[in-house]
TIKE-507733 format. One record per atom (N, C-alpha, C, CB): x, y, z. Coordinates in steps of 0.02 Angstrom, whole numbers, plus 50000, padded with zeros to 5 digits. Glycine has a CB too. Example, Ala and Ser with C-alpha at 12.3 -4.5 7.8 and 13.67 -1.06 7.14 Angstrom:
residues 2
506604971650390;506154977550390;506604983550390;505654977650452;506424988850354;506844994750357;506455000250394;507044997050286;
//
This chain:
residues 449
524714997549491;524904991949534;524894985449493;524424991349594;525594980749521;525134974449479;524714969549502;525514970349448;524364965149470;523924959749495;524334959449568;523904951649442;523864956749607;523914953449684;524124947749669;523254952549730;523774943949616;524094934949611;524464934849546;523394927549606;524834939549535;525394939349504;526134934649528;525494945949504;526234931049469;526994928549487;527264926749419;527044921249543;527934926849418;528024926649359;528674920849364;528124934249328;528424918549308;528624910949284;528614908749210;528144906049317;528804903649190;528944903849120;528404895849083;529994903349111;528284897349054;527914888649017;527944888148957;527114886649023;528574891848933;528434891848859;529064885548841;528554900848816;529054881448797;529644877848789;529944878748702;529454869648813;529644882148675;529774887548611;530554884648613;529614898048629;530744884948557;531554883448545;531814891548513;531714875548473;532274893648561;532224903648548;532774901048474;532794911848644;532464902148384;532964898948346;532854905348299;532854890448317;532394911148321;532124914148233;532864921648253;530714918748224;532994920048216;533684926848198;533264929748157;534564924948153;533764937048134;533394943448101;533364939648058;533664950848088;533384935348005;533314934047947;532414934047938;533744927347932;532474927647985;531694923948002;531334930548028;531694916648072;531584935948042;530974936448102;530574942848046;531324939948209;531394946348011;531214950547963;530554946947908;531924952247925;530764941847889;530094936847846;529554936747876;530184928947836;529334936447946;528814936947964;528494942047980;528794934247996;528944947147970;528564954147979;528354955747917;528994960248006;528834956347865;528544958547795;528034953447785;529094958647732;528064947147783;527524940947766;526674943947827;528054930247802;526954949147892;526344950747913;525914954947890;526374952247960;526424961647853;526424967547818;526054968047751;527074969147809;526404964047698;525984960347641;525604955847646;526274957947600;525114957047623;524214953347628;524144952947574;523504957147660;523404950747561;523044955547519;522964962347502;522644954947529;522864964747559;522714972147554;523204976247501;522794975347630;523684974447494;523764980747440;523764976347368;524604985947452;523594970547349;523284969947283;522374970947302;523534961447244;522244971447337;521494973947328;521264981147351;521054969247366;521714983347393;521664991547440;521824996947383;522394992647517;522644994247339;522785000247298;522255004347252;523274998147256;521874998947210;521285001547161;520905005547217;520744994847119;520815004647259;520055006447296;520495012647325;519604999647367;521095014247340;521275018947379;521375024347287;522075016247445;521585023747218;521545026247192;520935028347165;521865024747175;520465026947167;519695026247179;519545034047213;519475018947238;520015034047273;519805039047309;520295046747313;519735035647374;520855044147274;521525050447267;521835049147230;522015052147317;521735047247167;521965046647093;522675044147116;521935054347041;523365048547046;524005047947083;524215051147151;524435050147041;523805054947188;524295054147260;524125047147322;524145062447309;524025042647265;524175036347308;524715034647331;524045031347282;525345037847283;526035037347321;526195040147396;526505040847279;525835046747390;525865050247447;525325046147511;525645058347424;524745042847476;524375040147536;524835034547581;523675036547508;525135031847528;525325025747543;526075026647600;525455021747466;526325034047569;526885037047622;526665037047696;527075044947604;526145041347689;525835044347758;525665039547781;525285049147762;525175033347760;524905027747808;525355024647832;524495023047785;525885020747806;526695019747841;526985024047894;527235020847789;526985030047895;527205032047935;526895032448006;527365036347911;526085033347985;525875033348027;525895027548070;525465035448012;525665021648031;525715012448066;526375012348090;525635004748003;527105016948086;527645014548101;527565017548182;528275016848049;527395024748176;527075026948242;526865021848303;526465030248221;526345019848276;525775016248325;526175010948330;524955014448296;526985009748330;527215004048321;527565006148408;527705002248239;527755011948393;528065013948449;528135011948527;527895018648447;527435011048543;527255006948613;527275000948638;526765007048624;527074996548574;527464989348570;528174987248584;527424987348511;528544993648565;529294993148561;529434996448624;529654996548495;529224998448664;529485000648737;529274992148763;528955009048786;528684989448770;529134984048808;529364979648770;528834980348858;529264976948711;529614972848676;530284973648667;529384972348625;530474981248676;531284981348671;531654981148754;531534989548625;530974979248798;531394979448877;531654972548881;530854981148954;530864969048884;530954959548894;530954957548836;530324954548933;530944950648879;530674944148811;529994944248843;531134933948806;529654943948798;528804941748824;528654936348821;528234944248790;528834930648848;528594923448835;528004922648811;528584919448888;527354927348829;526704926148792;526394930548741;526254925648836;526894935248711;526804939648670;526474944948693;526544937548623;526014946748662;525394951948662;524824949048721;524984952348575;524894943248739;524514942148796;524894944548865;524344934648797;525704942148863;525904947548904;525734952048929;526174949548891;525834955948891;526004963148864;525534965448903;525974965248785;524944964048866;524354965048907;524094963948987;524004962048877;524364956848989;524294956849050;524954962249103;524284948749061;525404962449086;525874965449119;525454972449150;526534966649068;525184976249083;525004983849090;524264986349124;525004986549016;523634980649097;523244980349109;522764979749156;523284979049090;522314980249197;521974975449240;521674968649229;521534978449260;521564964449259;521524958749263;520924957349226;521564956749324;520364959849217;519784957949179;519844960849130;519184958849203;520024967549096;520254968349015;520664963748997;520614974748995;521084961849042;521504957549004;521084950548990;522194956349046;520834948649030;520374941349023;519954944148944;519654939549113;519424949148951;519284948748902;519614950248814;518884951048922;520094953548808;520714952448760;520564945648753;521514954148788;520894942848809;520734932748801;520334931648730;520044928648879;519754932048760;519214929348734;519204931048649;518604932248776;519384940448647;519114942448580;519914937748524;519034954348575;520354938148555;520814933848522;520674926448499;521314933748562;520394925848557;520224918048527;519624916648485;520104913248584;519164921548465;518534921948434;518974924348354;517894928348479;519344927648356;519894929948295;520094925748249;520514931948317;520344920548294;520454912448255;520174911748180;520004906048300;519544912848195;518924912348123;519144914948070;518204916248128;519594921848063;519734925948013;520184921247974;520024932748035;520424914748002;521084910647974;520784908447897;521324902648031;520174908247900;519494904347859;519694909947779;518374906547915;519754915247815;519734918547761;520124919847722;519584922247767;520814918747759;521364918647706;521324913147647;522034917647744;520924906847676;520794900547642;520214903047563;520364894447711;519794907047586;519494909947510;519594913347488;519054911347494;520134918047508;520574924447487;521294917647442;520934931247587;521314913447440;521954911247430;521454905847361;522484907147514;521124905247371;520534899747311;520174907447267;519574892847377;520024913147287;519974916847240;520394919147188;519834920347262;521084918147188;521414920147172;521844913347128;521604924047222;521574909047150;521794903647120;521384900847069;521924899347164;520844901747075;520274900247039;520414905646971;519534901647089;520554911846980;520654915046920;521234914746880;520564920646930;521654908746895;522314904946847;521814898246846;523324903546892;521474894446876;521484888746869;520504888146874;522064885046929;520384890646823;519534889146839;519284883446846;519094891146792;518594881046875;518494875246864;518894869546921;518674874846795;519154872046975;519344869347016;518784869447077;519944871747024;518864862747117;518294863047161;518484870147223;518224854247201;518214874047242;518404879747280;518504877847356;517854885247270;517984872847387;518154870747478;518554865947446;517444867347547;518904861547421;519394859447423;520264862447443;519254857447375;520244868047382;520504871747379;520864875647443;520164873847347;520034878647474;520274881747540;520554876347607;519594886147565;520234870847595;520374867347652;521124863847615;519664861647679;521214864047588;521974860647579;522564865847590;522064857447499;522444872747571;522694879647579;522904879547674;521954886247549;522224880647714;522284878947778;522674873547804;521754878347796;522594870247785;522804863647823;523584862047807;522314857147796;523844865947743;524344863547737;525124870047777;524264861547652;524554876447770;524924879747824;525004879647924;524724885447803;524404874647928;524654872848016;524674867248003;524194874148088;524954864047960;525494856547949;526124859847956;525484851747862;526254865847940;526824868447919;527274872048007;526554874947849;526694875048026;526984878148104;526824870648148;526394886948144;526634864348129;526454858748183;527324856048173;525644851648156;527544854348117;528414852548116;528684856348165;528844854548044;528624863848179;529024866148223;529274874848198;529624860348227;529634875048239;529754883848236;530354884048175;530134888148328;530924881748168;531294878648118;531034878948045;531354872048136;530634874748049;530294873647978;529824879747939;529794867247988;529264881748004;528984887447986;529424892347977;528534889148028;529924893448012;530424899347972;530464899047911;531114899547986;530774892247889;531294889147817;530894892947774;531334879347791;530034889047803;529484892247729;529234898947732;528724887947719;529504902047770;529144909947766;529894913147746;528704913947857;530584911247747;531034916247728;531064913247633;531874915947785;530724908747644;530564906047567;530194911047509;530054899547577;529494910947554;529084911347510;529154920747516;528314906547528;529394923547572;529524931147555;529954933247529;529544934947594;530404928347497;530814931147453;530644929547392;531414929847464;530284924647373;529964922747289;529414928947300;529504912347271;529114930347350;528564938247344;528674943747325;528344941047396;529354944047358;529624950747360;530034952147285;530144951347430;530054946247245;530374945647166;529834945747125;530794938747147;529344946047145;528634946547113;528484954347114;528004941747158;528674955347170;528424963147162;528844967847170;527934965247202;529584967947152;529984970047133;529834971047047;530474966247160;529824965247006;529914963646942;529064967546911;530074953946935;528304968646982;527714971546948;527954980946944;526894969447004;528544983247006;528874990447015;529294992146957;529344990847081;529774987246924;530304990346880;529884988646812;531174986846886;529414984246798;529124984146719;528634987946723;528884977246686;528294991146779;527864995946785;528065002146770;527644996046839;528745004246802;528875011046814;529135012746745;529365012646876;529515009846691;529645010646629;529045013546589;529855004446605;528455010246625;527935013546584;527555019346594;527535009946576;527545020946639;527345027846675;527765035146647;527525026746763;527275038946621;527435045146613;527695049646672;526925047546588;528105050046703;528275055146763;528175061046767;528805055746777;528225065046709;528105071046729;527405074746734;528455074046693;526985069946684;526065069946699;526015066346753;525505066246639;526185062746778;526075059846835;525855063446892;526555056946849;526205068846902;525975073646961;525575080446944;526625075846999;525315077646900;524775086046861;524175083746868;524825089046763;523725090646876;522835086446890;522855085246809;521905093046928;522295081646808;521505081946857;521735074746906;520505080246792;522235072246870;522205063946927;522565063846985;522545056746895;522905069046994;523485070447047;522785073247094;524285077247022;522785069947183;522265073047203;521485070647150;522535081147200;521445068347153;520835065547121;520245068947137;520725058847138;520195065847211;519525067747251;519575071947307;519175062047277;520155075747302;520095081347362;520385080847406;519585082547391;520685084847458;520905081947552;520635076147562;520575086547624;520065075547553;519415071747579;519385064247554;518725075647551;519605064347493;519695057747467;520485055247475;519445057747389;520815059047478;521575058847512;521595057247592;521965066447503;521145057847624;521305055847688;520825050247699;521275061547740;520385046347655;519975038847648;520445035547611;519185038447606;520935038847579;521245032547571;522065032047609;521255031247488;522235038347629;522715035847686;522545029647746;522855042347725;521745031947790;521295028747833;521445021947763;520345033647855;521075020047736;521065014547679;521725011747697;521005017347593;522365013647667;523095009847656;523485009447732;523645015047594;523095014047788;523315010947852;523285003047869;522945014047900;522815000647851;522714992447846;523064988447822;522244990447818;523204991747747;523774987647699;524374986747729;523974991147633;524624993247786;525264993647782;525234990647870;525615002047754;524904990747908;524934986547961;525014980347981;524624986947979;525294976648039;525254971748040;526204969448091;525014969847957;526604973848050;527184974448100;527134970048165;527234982048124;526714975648199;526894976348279;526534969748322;526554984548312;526444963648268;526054956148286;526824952348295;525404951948206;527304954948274;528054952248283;528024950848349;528694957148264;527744954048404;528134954748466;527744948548486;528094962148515;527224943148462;527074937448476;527514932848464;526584936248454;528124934448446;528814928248432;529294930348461;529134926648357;529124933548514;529544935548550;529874930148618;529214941548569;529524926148605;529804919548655;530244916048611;529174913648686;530244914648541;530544911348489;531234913748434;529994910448455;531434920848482;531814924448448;532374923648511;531484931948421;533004924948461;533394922448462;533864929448532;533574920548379;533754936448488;533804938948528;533274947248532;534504938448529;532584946548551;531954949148535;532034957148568;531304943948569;532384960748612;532364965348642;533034970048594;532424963248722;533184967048566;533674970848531;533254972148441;534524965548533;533344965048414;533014964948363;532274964848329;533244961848353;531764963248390;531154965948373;530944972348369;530804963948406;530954979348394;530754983248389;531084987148323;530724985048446;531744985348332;531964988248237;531584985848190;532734985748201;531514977948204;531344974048131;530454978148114;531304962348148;530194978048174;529584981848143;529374985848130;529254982148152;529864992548157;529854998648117;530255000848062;529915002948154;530704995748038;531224995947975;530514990347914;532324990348005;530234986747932;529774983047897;529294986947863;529474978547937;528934990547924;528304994147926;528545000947849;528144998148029;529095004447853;529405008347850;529555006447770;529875008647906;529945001947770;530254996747691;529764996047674;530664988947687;529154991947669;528844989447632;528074995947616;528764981647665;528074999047659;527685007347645;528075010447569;527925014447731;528645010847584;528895012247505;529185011147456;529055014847496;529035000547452;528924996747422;528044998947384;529084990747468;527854999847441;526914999647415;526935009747388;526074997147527;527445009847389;527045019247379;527385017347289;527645030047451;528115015847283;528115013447209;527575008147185;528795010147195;527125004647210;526864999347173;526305006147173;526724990247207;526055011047208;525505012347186;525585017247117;525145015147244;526165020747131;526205024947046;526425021347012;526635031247029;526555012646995;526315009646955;525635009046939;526525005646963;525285007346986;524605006746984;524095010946962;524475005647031;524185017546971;523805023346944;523985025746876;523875028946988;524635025246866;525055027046819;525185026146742;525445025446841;524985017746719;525085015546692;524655017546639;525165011346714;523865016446682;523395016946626;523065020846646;523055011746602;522405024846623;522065029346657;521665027046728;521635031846608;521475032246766;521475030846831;520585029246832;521835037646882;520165030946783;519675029446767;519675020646754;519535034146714;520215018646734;520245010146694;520425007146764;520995008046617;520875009246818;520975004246878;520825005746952;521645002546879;520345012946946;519965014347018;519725007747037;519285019847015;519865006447100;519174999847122;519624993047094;518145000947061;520244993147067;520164987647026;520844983647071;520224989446932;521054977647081;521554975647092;522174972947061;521384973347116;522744973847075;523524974047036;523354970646974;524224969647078;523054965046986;522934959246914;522744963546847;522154952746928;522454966646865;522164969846812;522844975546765;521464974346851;523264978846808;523934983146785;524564977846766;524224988746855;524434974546817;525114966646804;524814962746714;524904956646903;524284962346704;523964959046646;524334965546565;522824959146667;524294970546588;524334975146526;525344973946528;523894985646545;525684975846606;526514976046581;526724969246582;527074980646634;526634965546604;526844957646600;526734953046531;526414953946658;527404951746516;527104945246449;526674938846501;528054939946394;526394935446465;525854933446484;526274928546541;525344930546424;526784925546531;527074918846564;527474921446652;527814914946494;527544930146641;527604934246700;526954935446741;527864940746679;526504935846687;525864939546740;525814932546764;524994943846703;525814926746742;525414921446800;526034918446857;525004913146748;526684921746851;527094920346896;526804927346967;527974920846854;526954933046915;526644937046970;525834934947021;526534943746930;525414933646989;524894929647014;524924924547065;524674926846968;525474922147044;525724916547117;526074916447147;525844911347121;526464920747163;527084924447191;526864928147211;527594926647160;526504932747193;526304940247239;525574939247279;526174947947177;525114937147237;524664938147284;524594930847335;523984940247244;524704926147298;524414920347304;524914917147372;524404916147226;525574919447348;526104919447437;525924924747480;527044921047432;525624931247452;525474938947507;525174932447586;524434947347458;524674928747520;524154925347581;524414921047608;523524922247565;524804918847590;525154913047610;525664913047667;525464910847555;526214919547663;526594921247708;526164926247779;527164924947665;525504929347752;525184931747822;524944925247855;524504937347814;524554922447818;524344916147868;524844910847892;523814911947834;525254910747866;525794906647922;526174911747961;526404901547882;526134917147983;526364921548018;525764922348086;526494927847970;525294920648039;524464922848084;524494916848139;523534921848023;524544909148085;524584904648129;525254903648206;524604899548077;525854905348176;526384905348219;526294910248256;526974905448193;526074915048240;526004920648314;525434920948371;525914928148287;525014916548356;524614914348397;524504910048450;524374913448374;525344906548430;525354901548489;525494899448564;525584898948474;526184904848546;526334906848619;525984909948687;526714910548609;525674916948646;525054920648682;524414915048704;524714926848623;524394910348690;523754903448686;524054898148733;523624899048596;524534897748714;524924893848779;524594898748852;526014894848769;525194905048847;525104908848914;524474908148931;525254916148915;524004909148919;523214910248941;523084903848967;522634912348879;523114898148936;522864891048953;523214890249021;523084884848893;524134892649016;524354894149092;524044894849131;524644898349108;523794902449121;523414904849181;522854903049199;523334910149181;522404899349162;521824899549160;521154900649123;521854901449185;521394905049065;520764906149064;520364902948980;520734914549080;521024898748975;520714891748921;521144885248971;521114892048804;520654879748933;520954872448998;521584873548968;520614861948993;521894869749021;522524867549048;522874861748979;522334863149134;522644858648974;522384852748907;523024855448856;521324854548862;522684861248840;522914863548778;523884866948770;522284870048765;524104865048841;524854868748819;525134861048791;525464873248903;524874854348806;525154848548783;525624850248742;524734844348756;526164847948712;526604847948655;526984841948627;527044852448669;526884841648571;527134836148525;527914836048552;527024837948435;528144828048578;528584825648616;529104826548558;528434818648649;528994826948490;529594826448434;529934837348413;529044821048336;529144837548395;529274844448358;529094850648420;528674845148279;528924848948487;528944854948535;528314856648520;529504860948525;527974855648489;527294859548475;526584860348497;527184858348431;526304864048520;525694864148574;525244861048508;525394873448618;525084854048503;524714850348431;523974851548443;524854840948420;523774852748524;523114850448555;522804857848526;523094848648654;523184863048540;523104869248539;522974870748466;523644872748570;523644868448416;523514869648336;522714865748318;524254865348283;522654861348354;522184857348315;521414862748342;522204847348344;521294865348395;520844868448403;520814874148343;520864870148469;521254878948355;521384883748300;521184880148228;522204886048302;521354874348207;521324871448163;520554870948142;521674866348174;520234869148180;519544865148182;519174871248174;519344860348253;519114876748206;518814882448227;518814886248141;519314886748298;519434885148122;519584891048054;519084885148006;520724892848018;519344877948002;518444874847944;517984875647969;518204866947922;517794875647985;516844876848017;516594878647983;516564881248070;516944888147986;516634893347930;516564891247859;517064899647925;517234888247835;517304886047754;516814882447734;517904881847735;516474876147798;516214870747761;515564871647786;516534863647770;515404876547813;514784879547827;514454883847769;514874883547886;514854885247736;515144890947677;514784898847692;514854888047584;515044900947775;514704907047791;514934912147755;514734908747856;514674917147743;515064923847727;515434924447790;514594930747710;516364924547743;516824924847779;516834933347794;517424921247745;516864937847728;516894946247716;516614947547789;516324950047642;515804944947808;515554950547863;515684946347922;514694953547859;515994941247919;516134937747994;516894940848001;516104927547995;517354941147963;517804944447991;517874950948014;518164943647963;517304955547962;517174962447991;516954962748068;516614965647950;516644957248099;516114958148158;516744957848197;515414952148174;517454956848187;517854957748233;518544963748238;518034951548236;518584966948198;518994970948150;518984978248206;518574971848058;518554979748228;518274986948261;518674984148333;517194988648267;518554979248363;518774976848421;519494974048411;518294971948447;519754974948353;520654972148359;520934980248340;521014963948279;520594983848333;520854989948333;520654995348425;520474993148253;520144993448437;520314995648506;520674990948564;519704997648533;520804985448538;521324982848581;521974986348582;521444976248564;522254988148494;522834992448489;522774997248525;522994994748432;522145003248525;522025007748550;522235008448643;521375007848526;521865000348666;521885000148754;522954999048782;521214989848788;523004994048715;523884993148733;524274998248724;524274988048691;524055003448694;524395011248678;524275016948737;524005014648603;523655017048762;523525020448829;523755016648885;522805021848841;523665009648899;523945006448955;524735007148965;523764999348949;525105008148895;525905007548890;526085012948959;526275010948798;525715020448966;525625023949004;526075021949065;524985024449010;525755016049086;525745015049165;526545008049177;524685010949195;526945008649113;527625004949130;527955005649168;528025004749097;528105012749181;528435015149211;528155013749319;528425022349167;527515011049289;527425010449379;527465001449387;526415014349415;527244999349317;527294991249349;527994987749323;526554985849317;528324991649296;529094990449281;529664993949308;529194991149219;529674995349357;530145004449369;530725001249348;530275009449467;531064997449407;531654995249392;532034994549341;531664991549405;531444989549310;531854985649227;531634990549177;531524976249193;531044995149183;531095001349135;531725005849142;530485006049147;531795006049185;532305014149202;532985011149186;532315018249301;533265004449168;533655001649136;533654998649071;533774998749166;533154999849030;532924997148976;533105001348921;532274995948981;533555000148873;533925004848822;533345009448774;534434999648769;532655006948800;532045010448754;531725016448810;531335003448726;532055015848862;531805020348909;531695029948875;532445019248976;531075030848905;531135037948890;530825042048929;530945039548832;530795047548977;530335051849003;529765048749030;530165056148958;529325050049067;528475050949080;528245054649056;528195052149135;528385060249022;528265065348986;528135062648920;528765070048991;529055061348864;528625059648815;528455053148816;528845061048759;528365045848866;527905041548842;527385043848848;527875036048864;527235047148904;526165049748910;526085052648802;525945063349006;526365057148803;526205061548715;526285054648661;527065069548686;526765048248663;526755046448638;526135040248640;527265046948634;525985038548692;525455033948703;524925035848685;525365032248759;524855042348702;523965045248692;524145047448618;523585053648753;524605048648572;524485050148524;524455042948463;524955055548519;524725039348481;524665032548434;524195028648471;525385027948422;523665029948522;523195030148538;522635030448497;523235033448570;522625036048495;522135041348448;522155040348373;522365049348457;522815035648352;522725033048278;522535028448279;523185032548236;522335022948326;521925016848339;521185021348318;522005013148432;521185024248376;520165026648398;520095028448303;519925038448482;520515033548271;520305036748226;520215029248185;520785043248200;520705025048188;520585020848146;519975017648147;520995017248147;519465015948222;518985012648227;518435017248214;518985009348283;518445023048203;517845026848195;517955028348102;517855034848255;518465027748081;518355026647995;517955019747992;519195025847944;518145015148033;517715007048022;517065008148038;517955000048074;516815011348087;516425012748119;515815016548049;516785017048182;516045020848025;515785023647967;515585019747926;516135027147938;516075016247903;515935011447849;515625005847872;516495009447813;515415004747927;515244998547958;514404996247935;515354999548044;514134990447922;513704988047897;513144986747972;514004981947851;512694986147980;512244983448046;512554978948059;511524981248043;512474973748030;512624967448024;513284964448067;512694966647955;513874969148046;514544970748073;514444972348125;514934975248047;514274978148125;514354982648189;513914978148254;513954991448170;513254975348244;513134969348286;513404963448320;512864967348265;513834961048243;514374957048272;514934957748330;514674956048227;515134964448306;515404964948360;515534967248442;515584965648340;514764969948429;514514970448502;514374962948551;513774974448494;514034958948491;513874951448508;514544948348555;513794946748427;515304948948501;515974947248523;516084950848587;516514949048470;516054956848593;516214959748665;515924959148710;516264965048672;515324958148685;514704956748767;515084947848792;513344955348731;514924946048730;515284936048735;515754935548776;515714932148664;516404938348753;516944939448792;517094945248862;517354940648741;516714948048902;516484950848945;516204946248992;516124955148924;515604941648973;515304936849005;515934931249022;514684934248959;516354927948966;516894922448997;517324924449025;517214918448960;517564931949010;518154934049062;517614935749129;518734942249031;517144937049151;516744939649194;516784932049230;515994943449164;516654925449211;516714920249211;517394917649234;516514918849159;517874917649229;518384914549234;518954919649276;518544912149164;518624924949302;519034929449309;519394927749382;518664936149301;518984924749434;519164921349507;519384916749502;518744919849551;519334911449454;519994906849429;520644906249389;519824903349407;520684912349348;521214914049320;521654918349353;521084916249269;522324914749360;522864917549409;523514920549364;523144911049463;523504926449348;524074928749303;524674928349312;524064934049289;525104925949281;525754924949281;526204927449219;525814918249291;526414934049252;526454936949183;527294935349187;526144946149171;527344931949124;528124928449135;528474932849066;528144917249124;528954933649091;529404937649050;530164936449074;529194945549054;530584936849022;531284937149057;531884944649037;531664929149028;531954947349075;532464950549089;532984949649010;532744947249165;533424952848997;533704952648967;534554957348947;533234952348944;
//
């Protein structure tokens, strides 16, 4: 059934401008992180050369779990993204608390800021480091405060100087690689099934991130056609983009010299020296650069909707009278991501304390997809992504179940410390949606298409 105080209405004033060009940039810019200059060593660590093959399978799999997103993202426009979404499928108090753990998420912004000064610091030592990060931050939600326009310009920018970075670490790599030892033990299979499936679980992370597109789904131009391709052609492309960078990576030199170790270290041996520090700032140093202005822009819309409804003040949909922009809203986000920096907390286990809970959110939006077909009949059973009750139930519960598996590999690896945190976050956010739940009136606005 849906909400009782359901109505649906629109508050987004988003200028719909991002075409496939833009929207493709923000998927790959979501896709490439860090994680695969720091995941590859650690996933060869655990399966020598069939990192190619890990890196296959985890793609395919993340293209999977993409699947459910794209039944409604390819019906409507979601004016509030993934808050939608949620609210559309959900009941009214999971969805409130989602609210909350999203907005506690914010914090992780912190980290791209010492993930982006680590890496800078090792071209440029001797630089002050919170400077660094806070100028890093600040100068990417300067960048989404101009407007939707601009944040495009610089993300179809900087993923294409990335994507020439690691193009140029694939073809001077692969010259050097022996191919036909390449697939012979002892390094082929390293560490067994066993270490082959820690680091598939491992490069699922690297290669995720896609299916955060459907938060620009108010800002796209035309989102029910071209979002659900762009993120399973992304997810898909850049999986074997990363399956060649990893038999560079294993390949080159012995797998004993770059287990554990990150790209810098393989980019340093094939690169003349005046390449490796282009690659250095091009590949990793934009990886961070194009997720966090993807991180920042996809957060806004879904933050609007909620303040809509209720369950952040009203205050915050304000928007800059020149550039359209919710400024009240960036500036919270803003304020929230220094804290951590200039507090100088450990960013590593504050972002872990939330990591377990953004994977059973995937998990709850993959089982809830289930029930479209009862709070959408109409506009499902006309929706060109339409399929069965049959196979959505197999497909929901099965890209389901690659969430849960994913949170019980975290779960394993999880520290006290972590794993506290994020009980702390769910009880937190339980209590304010428990809180706000008789004043928040859902309006799950979407448009037809």
């Amino acid at each position: 059934m849906k909400h009782p105080d359901t109505a649906y209405t629109s508050v987004q004033q988003t200028e719909r401008t991002l075409g496939r060009g833009a929207l493709y940039a923000t998927a790959i810019g979501m896709v490439i992180g860090t994680g695969v200059i720091t995941m590859t060593g650690t996933a060869i660590a655990n399966t020598g050369h069939a990192v190619i093959f890990a890196y296959l399978l985890a793609a395919l799999l993340m293209a999977v779990s993409i699947i459910p997103y794209s039944y409604l993202g390819g019906t409507i426009r979601l004016e509030g993204g993934s808050y939608t979404q949620m609210a559309l499928i959900a009941p009214k108090y999971i969805t409130g608390i989602s609210v909350y753990i999203m907005l506690f998420q914010v914090v992780i912004i912190a980290l791209y800021g010492v993930s982006f000064a680590d890496y800078l610091l090792e071209l440029v030592p001797g630089i002050n480091r919170l400077a660094v990060e806070i100028i890093f931050v600040s100068l990417m939600f300067f960048l989404n405060f101009l407007g939707v326009k601009t944040y495009a310009a610089a993300q179809v920018i900087m993923v294409v100087i990335m994507a020439a970075a690691l193009t140029l670490y694939a073809v001077f790599g692969f010259a050097k690689v022996d191919i036909p030892a390449y697939f012979t033990a002892p390094d082929f299979f390293y560490g067994g099934t066993g270490g082959f499936l820690v680091a598939v679980a491992l490069l699922s992370f690297a290669t995720d991130g896609a299916k955060n597109l459907i938060n620009f789904s108010a800002m796209a131009k035309n989102p029910t056609k071209d979002i659900p391709q762009i993120m399973m052609r992304s997810t898909l492309g850049v999986g074997a983009v990363y399956a060649i960078i990893g038999v560079v990576s294993a390949g080159v030199l012995p797998v004993v010299r770059v287990a554990g170790q990150p790209l810098s270290k393989v980019a340093f041996e094939i690169f003349p020296y005046w390449l490796y520090i282009f690659f250095m700032c091009a590949g990793a140093l934009f990886a961070i650069a194009t997720t966090l202005n993807a991180s920042i822009g996809g957060v806004l819309d879904p933050m609007i909707q909620q303040a809509n409804d209720g369950w952040l003040p009203k205050i915050f949909m304000k928007r800059h009278s020149r550039f359209h922009t919710p400024y009240l809203m960036l500036l919270l986000c803003y304020g929230v991501s220094l804290v951590p920096l200039i507090l100088g907390l450990n960013l590593d286990t504050l972002s872990n304390c939330t990591v377990i809970l953004m994977r059973a959110q995937t998990a709850l939006v993959c089982f809830y997809t289930i029930r479209l077909p009862k709070v959408l009949p109409e506009v499902w059973t006309r929706s060109p992504m339409h399929v069965s009750d049959r196979k959505l139930k197999i497909v929901c519960i099965a890209t389901g179940c690659i969430a849960v598996m994913q949170m019980v590999v975290l779960l394993i690896d999880c520290e006290f410390i972590e794993l506290l945190g994020n009980c702390l976050l769910l009880g937190g956010s339980m209590l304010l949606a428990a809180l706000r739940n008789k004043k928040a009136v859902i309006n799950v606005s979407y448009e037809k298409i």
